[in-house]
C-alpha positions in Angstrom: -10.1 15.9 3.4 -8.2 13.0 1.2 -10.1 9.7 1.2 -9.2 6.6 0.1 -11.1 5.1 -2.6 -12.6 1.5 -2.1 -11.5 1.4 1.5 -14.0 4.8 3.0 -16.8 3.8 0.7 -17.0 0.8 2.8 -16.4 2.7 6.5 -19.0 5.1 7.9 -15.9 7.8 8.8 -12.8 8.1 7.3 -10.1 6.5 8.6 -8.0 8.2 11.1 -4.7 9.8 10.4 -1.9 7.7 11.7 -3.6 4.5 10.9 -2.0 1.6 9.4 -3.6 -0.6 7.1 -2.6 -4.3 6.2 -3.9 -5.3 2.5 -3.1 -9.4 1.8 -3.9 -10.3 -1.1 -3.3 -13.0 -3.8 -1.0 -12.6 -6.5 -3.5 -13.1 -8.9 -6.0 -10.6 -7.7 -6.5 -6.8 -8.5 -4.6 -5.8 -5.4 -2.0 -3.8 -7.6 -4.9 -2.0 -9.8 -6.8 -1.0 -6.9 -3.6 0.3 -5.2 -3.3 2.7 -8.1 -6.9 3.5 -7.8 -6.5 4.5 -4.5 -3.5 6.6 -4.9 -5.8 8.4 -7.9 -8.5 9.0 -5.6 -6.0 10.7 -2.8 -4.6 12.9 -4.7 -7.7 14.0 -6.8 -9.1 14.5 -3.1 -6.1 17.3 -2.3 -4.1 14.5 -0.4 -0.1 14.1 -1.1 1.1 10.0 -1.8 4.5 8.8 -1.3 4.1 5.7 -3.4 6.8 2.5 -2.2 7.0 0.4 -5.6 8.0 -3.0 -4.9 6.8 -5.4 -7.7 6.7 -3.1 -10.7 9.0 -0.2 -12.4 8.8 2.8 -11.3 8.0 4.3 -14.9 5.4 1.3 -15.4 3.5 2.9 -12.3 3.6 6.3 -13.8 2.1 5.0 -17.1 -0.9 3.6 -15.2 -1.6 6.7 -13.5 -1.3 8.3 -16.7 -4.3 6.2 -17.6 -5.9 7.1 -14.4 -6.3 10.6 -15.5 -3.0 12.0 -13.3 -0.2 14.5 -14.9 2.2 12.4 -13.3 5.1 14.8 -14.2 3.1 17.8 -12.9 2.5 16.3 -9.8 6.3 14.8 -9.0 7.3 18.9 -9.5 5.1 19.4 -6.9 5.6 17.0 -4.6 2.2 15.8 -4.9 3.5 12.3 -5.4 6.8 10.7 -4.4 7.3 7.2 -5.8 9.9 5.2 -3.8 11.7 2.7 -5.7 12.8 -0.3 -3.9 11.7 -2.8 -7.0 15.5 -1.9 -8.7 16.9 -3.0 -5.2 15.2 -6.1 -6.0 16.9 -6.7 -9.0 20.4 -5.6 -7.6 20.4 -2.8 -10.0 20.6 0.1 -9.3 18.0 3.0 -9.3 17.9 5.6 -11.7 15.1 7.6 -9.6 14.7 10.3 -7.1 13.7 8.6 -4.4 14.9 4.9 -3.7 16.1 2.5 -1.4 19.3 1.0 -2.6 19.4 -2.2 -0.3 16.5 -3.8 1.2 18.4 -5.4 4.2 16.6 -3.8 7.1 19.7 -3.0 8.9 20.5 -0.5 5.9 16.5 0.6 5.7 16.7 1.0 9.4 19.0 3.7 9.8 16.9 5.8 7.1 13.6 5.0 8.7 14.7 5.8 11.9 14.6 9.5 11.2 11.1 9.5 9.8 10.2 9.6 13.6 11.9 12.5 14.0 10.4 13.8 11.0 7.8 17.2 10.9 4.1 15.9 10.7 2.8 14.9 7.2 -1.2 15.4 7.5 -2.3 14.1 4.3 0.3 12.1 3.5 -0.7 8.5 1.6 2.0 6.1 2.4 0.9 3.1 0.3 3.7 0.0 -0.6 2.3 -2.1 -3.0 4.2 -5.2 -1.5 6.3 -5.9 1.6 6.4 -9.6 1.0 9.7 -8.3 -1.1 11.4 -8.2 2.2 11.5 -11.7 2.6 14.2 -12.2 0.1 16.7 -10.0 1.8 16.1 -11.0 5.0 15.3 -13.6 8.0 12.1 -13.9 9.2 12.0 -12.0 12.5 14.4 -9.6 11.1 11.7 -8.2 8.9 8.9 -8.4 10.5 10.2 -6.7 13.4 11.7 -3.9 11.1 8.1 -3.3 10.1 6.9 -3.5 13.5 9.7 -1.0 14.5 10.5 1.1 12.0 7.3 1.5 9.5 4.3 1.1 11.9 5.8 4.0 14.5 6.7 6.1 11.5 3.3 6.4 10.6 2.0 7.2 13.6 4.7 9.4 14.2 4.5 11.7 11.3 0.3 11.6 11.6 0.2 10.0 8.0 -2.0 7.1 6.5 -0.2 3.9 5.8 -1.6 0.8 3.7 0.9 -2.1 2.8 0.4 -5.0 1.3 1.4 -8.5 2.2 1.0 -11.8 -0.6 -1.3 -14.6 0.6 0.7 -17.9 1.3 4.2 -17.2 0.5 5.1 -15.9 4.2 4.5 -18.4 7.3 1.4 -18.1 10.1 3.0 -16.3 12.2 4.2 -13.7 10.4 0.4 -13.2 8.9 -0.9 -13.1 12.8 1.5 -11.3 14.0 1.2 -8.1 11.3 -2.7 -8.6 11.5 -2.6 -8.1 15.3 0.0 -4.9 15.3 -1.8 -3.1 12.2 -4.9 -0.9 12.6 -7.3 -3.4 10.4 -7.1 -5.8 7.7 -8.5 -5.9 3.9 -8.2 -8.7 1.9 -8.5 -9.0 -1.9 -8.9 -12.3 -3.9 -10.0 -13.8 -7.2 -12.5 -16.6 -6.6 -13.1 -19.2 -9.5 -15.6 -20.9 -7.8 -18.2 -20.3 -10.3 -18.3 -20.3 -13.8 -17.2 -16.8 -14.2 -14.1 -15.8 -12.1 -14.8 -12.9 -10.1 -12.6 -10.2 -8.6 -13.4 -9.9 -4.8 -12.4 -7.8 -1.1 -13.5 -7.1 1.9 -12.5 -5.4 5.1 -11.8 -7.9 7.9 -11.4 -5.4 10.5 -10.8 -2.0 11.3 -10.1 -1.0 14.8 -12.9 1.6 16.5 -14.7 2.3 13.1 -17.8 1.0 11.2 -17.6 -1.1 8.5 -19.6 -2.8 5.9 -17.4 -6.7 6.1 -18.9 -9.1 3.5 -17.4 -9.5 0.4 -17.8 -7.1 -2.6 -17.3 -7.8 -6.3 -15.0 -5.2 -8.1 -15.4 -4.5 -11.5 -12.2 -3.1 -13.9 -12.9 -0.8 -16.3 -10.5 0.2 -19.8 -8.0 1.8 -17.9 -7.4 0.0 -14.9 -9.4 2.0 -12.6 -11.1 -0.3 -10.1 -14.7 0.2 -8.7 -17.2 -1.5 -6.1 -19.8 -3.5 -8.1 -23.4 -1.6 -7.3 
């Protein structure tokens, strides 16, 4: 069965299919190296990822996993992994990949989303955004939360896959952070903390709905090529 690195080595089951999982983190943490690591781990555990790139180029995501260890071009033949470009909508370029979204006004994503619940199952499906704080560029407040709330929560569910999205600390207002804490299936947070002397890379699950979890913080160590660990 896939599992998902970091996250499950911190639960006493694996997380149900269907779930939802809201990462916020801080934009100068390891969020973004740990999201790689996690799509590794899925797919070296016989899972499929369909990977939402928000922040960084798609090809700049393929040379990481590359470094993780992943034949990147052997796997996108397969279908093994389907990265989803909506960082060229960002720019108001246009994408030059497979699989995109061409504007992020949630009116246009809408009508594309919408069929995902129509969709065949996708057991073992990773559905991982790096990002949605991108959203709030393109769009009013309400409008894009409740596109999320609509539109990529039910899909999810609908199409028995595991979604994790992330969500930048303190660009986005209170109630936007309550109100996607309260209609995901847990929380995990990630942060760099300089209180000491030596600046440490931290997370921790906040919740998870019906499962065990270990919730303090844990250090994360980074090794040569990006791939991020628990500290023993």
């Amino acid at each position: 069965m896939p599992r998902i690195a970091l996250i499950e080595d911190l639960t006493d089951v694996p997380i149900p299919a269907g779930s939802n999982i809201l990462i916020t983190y801080d934009g100068v943490s390891e969020w973004y190296a740990a999201a790689n690591t996690m799509v590794a781990g899925w797919i070296r555990s016989g899972g499929r990822v369909f990977y939402h790139v928000t922040v960084r180029p798609p090809e700049s995501i393929r040379q990481q996993l590359v470094h993780l260890g992943l034949d990147t071009e052997q796997l996108e033949t397969q279908r093994k992994l389907l990265i989803v470009d909506w960082y060229s909508a960002t720019l108001g370029q246009k994408s030059q990949e497979k699989n995109s979204f061409e504007s992020l006004k949630v009116a246009d994503m809408s009508i594309i989303l919408a069929k995902r619940t129509r969709e065949e199952p996708l057991p073992g499906v990773l559905q991982i955004a790096d990002s949605l704080s991108c959203l709030a560029r393109f769009n009013e407040e309400k409008a894009w939360v409740d596109f999320v709330l609509s539109r990529i929560i039910p899909g999810t569910y609908a199409t028995k896959s595991t979604g994790i999205a992330g969500l930048l600390k303190g660009v986005h207002s209170e109630w936007v952070y309550r109100t996607l804490e309260g209609a995901f299936d847990g929380t995990i947070d990630f942060k760099l903390d300089e209180t000491g002397e030596n600046p440490q890379n931290l997370m921790r699950i906040r919740n998870i709905r019906n499962l065990n979890f270990e919730g303090r913080w844990h250090q994360l160590n980074v090794d040569e090529n990006f791939k991020v660990s628990l500290a023993k």
